[in-house]
N, C-alpha and C positions, 0 to 999 in steps of 0.2 A: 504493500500500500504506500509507504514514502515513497517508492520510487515514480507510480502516477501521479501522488502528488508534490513532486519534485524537491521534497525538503532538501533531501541532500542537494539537490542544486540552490538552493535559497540559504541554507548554510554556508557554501563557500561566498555566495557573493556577496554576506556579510561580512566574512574574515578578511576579505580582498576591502572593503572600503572602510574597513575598523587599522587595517596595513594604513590606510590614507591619513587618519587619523590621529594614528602614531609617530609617522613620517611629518605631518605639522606640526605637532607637539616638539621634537628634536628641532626640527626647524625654528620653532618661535624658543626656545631654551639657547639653540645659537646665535639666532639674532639679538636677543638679550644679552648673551655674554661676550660680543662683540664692539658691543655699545653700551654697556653696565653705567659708564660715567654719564651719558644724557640720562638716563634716568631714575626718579628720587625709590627706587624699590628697596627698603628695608631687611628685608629677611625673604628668604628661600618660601617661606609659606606663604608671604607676598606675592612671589615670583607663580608658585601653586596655584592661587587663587586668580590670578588673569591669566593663567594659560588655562584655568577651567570656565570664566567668560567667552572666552576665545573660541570655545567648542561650538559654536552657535554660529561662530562668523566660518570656522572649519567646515561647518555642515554644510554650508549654504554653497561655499566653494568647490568641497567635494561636490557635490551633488551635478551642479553644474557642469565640473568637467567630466563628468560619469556618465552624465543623462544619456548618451548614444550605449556605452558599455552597459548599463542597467536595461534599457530599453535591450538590446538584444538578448541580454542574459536571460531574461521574465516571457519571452513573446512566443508562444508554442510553436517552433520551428521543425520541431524533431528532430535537428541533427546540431542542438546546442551539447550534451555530453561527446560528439565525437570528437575525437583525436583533432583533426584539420581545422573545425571549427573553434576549439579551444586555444590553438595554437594564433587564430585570428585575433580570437578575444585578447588574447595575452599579449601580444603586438599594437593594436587600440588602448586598450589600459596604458600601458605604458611609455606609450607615444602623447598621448593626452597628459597624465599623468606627470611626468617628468617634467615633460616643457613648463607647464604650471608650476609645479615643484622646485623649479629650477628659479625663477622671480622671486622668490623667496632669498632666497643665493644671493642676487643680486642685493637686494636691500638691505643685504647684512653689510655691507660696502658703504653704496651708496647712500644709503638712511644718515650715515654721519654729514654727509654733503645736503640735501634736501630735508632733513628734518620731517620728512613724511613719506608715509608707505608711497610705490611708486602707483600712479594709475594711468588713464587712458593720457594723460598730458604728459606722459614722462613718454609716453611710446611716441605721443606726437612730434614731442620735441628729439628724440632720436630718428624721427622721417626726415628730420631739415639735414640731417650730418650727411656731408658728401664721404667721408673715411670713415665707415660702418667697420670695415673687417681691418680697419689696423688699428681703431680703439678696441674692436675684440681682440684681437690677438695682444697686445699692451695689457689692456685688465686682466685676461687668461694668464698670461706671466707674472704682473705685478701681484697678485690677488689669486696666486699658484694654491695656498694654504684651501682657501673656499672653494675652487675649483674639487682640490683632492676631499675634500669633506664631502661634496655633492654627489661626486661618485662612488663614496664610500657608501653613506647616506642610497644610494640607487642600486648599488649590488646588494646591499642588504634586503633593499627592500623585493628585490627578484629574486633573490633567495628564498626570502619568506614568502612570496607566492607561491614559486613550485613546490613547498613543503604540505600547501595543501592541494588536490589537485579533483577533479572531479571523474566518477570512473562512470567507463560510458555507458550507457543503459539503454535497451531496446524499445520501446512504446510498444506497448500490446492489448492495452484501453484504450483507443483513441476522445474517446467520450467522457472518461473521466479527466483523462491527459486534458484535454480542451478545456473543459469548463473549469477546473482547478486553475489553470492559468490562466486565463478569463478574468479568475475573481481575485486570484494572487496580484493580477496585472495592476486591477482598480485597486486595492489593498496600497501594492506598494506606488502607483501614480499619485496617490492620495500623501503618503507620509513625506514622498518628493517635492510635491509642489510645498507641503507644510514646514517641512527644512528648508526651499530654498526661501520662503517667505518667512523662517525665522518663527513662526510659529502659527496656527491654524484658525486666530480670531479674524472672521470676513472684517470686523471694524478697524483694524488695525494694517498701517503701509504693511510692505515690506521690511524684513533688516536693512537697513540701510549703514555707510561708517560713523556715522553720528552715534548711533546707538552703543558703538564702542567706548561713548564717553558716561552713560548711566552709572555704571559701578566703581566708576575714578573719583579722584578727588583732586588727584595732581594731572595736569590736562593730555601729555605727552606717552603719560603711561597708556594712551588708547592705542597707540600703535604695537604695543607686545600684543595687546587682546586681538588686532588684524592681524589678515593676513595677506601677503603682497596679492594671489591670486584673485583675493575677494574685492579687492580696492580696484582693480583692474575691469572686473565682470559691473560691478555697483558703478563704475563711471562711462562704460561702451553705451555709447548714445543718448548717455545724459544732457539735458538741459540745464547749466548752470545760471541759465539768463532769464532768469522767471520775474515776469512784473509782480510786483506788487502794491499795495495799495495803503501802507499804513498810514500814512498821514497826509496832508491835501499841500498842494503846490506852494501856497502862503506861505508854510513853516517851513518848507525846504529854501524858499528865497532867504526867510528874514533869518535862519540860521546853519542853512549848510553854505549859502550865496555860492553856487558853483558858478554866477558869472560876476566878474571880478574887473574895474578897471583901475591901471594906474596912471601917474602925469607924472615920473622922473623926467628929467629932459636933461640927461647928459650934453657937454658942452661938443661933446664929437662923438659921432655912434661907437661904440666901442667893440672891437677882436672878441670873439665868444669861443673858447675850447673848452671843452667839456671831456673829463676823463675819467673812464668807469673802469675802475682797478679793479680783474679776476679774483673776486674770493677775499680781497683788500680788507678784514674785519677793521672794527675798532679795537678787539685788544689786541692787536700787532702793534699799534700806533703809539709810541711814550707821550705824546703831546694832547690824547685824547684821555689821556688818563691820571694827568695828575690830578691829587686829592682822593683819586678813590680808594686808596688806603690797600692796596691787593699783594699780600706777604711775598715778597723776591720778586716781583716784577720787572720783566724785562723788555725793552723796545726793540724791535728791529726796522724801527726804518727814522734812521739821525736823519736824512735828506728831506723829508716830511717832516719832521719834529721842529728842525730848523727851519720851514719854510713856514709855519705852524706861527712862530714865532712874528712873524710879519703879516701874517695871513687873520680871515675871519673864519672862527672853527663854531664846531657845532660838539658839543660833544653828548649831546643828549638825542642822536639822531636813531632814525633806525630806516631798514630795505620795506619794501611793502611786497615782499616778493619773497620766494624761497629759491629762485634759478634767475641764471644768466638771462634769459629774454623776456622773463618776468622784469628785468631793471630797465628795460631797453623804453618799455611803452610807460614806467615808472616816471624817470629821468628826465624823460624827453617830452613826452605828451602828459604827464601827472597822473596816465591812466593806472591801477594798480592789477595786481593779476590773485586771485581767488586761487579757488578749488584747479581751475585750468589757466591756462597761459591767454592773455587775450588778444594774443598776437596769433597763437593758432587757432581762434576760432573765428566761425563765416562771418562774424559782425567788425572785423579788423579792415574790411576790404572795404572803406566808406572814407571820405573826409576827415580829417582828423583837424584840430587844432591842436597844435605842439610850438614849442621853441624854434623847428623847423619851419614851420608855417609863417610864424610870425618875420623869424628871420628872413626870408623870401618875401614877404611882405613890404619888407623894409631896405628890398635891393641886396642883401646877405647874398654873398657867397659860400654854399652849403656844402659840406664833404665828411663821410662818415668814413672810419678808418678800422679796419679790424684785418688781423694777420693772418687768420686762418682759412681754408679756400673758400673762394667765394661763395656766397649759400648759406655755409656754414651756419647754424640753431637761426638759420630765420632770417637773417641782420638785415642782408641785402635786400630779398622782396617786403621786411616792412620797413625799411627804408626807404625803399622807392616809394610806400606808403606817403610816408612822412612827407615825403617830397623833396629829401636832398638832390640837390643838382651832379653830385659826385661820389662817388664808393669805390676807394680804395682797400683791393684784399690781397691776396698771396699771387692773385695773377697778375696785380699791377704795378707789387712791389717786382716781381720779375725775377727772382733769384733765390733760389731755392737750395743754394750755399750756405743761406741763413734758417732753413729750415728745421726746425726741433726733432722733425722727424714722427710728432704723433699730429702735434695742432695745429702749428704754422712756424710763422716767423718769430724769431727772437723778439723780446721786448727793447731790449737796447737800438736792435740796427731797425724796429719799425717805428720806434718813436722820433729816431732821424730821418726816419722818411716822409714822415710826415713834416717834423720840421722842414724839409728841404721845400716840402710839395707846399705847406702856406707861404712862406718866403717868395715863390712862382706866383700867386693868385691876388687876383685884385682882393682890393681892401673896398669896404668892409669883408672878414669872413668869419664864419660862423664853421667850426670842427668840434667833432667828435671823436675817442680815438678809444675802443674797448682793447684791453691788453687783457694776452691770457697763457703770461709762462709760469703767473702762478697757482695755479692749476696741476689736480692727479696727473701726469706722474711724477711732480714735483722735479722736473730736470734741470739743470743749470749747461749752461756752455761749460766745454772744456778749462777754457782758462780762467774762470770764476770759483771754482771746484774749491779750491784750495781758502782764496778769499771769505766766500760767505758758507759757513758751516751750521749756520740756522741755530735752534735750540730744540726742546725736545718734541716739537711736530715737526715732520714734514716739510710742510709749506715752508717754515719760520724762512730757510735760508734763501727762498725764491721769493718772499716778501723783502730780505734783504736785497735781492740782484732785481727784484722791478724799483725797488726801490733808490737804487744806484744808476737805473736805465732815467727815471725821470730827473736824477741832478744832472743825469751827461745833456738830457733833453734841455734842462732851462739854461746850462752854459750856454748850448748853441744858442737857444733862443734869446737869451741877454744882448745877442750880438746882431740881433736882427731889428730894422727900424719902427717892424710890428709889436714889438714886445711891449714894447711902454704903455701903448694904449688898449691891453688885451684883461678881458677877465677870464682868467683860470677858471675853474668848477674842479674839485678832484673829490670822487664817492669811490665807493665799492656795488656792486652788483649784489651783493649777499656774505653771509658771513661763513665760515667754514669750519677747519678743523678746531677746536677748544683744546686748552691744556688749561686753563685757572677756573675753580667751581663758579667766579661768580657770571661767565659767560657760558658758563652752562645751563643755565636757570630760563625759562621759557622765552622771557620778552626778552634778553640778551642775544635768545637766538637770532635778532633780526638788527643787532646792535652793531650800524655801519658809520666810516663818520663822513662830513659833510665837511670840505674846506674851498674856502671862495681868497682869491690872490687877484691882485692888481699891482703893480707895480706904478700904475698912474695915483695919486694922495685925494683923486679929489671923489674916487669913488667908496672912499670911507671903509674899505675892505679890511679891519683890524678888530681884534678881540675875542673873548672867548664867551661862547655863548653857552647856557646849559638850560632854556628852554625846551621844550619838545620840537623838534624836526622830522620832516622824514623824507624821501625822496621825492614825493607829491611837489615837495615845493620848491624844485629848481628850477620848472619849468617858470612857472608866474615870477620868481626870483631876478629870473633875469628878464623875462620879459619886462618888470619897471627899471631894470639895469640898463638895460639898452633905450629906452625912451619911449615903448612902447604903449600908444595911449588908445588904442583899441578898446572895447571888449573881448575877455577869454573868459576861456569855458575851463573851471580850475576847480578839485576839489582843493588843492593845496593852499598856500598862502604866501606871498613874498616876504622873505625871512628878512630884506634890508626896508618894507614899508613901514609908515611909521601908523596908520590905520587903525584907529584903537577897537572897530571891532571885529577882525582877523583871529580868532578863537585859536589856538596851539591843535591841532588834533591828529590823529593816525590811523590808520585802518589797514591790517596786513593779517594774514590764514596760515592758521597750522595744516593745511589744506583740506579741513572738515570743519573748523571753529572760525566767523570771524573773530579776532582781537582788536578791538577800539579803546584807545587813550585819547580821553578829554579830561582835562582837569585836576582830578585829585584822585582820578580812580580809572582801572583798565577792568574795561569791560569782555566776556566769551560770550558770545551769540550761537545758538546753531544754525536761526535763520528761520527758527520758528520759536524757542524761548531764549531766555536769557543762564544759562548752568553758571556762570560766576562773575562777582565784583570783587575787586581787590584794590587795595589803596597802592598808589601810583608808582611809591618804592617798594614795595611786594614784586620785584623781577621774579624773585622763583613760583609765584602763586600759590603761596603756603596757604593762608588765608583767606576764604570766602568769607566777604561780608555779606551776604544776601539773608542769609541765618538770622542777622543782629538786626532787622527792617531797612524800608529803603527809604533814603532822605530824599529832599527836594533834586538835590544835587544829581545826585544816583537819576532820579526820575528823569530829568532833562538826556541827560547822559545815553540810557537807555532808548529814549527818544529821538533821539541824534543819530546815532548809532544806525537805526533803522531808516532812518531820513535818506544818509549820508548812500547806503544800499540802494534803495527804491529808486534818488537820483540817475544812479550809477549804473544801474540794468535799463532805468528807461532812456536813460543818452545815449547808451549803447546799442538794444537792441531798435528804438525807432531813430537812430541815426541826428543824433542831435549833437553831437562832439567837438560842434564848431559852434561859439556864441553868435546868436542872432539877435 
């Protein structure tokens, strides 16, 4: 009788996706122990306790990439116990299987660079890379250790499949065979769809990755409870651009005022370069950190510290972004990037108002500089966005003598090429210039080797040699008749590898610094500021630096106007959470409640004040908050991004 009614085949295909199970479990235990320092986990029975949350976001993912292996296993075939057919199944499983299994791998890596599980925007952003198989082959080498784990990890688990196996059996009831599987069929179609929706109440969504934040308390510990494959499956064809409707137009003018005009009238339009340092954090910086008291601190970049010194700093800034082309439409256009990059999605391909726009506006000579092949994460086609008149990349630096051999061109010999190339271009001109040798796999030139020995990350010593590339940049440029009347901008794109606890702490993850240089005295370029910043406000920044007296379309604010009602604020995603700081307090959104407030020096989010009631303050805040969104998707998706 089991054999018509197929238990022995419904028992292995349990042990086969209970294998899955177990193979996530090791999996989320190594991504934990790979990255132990982001995260505040206490004790081992911590560690227990969100890998057993995690079962729920495991199910949901199994299941999904099973749905074809289950569906064959269950479907009365009668030649699912033979030989040939089992051997098919076993081949599916683990072609499915592994590849999923394998993203997991990755994030054990990468997680320290992005700060969130990878999802459909992490894939997007790897369709813009022209060098797909020499950054895999680079990672495969450098990151040999994860590579030999995966595999290990993958023989075991084909081990343990063939230790159970199923032995083939003849059907000689046709009619019970049928109708048992029939009812097995709708049984187990029923417990599927009920795992992959996280649980079987009709009033209730889907799992979603939000819901990995219900049983936390510290915001970052949601990503032990995910898993890479699930963040991936919960983002393929997502809408992250959803209207809404919370508050009426009134209150987004008289307090988010995303249009914004200024009346500077500089004496002579002024040189605008703008440099977005690869990975550039604030704690690399000595000049961004005195005062904060942080035991053995150490700088590695004197040619910024000294420049620091003459320059206007921001030391209270932060990315609104977690990757490189997240900074791109940040920096340039104020736009900020979410859950997905919003340069890779369909609503990028519209008008934009940016610093580019304006500058063109204003007779600018436009040229955006990046070393690595052209294409590269995006830069060029939303550049041409943007509207620059010129894009300089690895093909038009022309020399590939200079070439690193993963990314592009050196930092030192591309920031004299740019030097050479504004020196060529009429004045006014308006550059850009993203460097990226500091950046995995942390390489140096030959003859620097010796020189910069970094400290205990990584990066340290390629923060030192970009940081050596930009004093060889401003010698040359001292000597040029453009210098004098030029405003610098120097940010980071995002922040990176951490060595000191206190930039491990959540809001620190996004903690970049903001330095603005002139060399001309009359644009008041000096001092140090500890306001809140964030990259939102370079764009409008310079737009009243240069004399631009338009209307823009800004959530940010001009850090040099004098404006008294320009509120400090910021809005940047652990790519499930927004985080907003107004005021006295940082706010976590999910985008349908509010899960924490915390007072403004609370970087690590120890403390939820929502517990203790909400003040007036709080209330606004909150308010804002969802304001600051609703503007943000309806500029975007009905194409408003330019002020009218």
């Amino acid at each position: 009788m089991e054999s018509k009614l197929r238990l022995a085949e419904y028992k292995v295909l349990l042990y086969r996706l209970f294998l899955g199970y177990l193979f996530y479990f090791i999996a989320r235990v190594l991504f934990f122990a790979f990255n132990t320092h982001l995260f505040a986990v206490d004790s081992f029975w911590a560690l227990l306790k969100l890998c057993y949350y995690g079962m729920a976001f495991d199910t949901t993912a199994l299941l999904y990439t099973n749905s074809l292996f289950i569906l064959l296993s269950v479907l009365p075939l009668k030649v699912n116990t033979r030989p040939g057919f089992q051997k098919g199944m076993q081949i599916l499983y683990f072609v499915t299987n592994l590849l999923c299994f394998a993203t997991n791998f990755v994030d054990i890596i990468y997680y320290r660079f992005s700060q969130v599980r990878s999802t459909k925007a992490t894939l997007d952003v790897l369709a813009d890379e022209n060098n797909k198989k020499l950054l895999f082959t680079h990672f495969s080498e450098a990151y040999w250790y994860v590579v030999a784990l995966f595999i290990i990890c993958a023989i075991c688990w084909v081990w343990l499949y063939n230790r159970v196996k199923i032995k083939q059996q003849r059907v000689v009831d046709n009619k019970v065979y049928f109708l048992s599987s029939v009812v097995s069929f709708l049984v187990i179609l029923a417990l599927v769809i009920g795992g992959i929706r996280g649980d079987f109440a009709h009033s209730t969504r889907p799992i979603n990755m939000v819901d990995a934040y219900k049983h936390i308390t510290i915001p970052n510990q949601g990503d032990i409870v995910l898993n890479t494959p699930f963040a991936i499956f919960r983002t393929l064809g997502t809408n992250n651009y959803k209207l809404q409707h919370w508050v009426d137009d009134a209150y987004i003018t008289n307090n988010i005022k995303p249009i914004k005009q200024y009346t500077g009238k500089p004496a002579a339009k002024p040189n605008v370069v703008i440099i977005i340092l690869e990975s550039m954090a604030r704690e690399y910086w000595g000049s961004m950190n005195k005062g904060v008291n942080i035991p053995g601190f150490k700088s590695y970049t004197p040619f910024l510290d000294s420049l620091s010194d003459s320059s206007l700093i921001f030391t209270n800034a932060y990315a609104t972004g977690r990757q490189s082309i997240h900074a791109m439409s940040s920096v340039l256009a104020g736009i900020p990037s979410f859950q997905n990059a919003f340069t890779s999605s369909p609503f990028a391909k519209q008008q934009i108002q940016s610093i580019v726009s304006v500058c063109n506006d204003m007779g600018y000579e436009t040229s955006f500089f990046h070393g690595a092949a052209n294409g590269s994460m995006g830069f060029q086609g939303f550049g041409s966005i943007l509207g620059y008149k010129h894009y300089y990349g690895r093909t038009e630096y022309n020399n590939d003598r200079d070439f690193d051999g993963i990314w592009g061109i050196w930092d030192e010999q591309f920031f004299q090429f740019m030097g050479r190339t504004l020196t060529q271009q009429q004045k006014p001109f308006m550059a850009t210039l993203f460097t990226l040798s500091s950046h995995d796999p942390y390489q140096l030139p030959e003859k620097y080797k010796a020189r910069f020995t970094g400290g205990p990350l990584a990066i340290d010593k390629c923060v030192q040699y970009t940081d050596n590339s930009l004093r060889i940049f401003f010698n040359y440029a001292k000597t040029q008749p453009w210098y004098y009347n030029t405003i610098f901008v120097i940010t980071a794109d995002h922040t990176s590898q951490t060595y000191y606890p206190e930039y491990s702490k959540q809001v620190n993850r996004f903690a970049v610094p903001i330095l603005l240089y002139s060399a001309n005295p009359a644009y008041n370029l000096k001092g140090v500021r500890t306001d809140l910043a964030s990259q939102m406000d370079i764009y409008p920044t310079l737009a009243d630096l240069t004399g631009y007296n338009k209307p823009i379309r800004s959530w940010g604010r001009s850090l040099v106007s004098n404006l008294p009602d320009e509120q400090p604020k910021l809005i940047n995603s652990t790519g499930n959470i927004y985080q907003f700081m107004q005021g006295n307090y940082t706010y976590l959104f999910d985008g349908k409640n509010f899960t924490g407030i915390f007072a403004v020096a609370d970087k690590g989010l120890d403390k939820n004040l929502m517990p203790g009631g909400i003040n007036p303050e709080m209330q606004k805040g909150m308010q804002d908050c969802k304001a600051l969104i609703q503007d943000y998707v309806d500029r975007i998706v009905n194409g408003k991004l330019v002020a009218k």
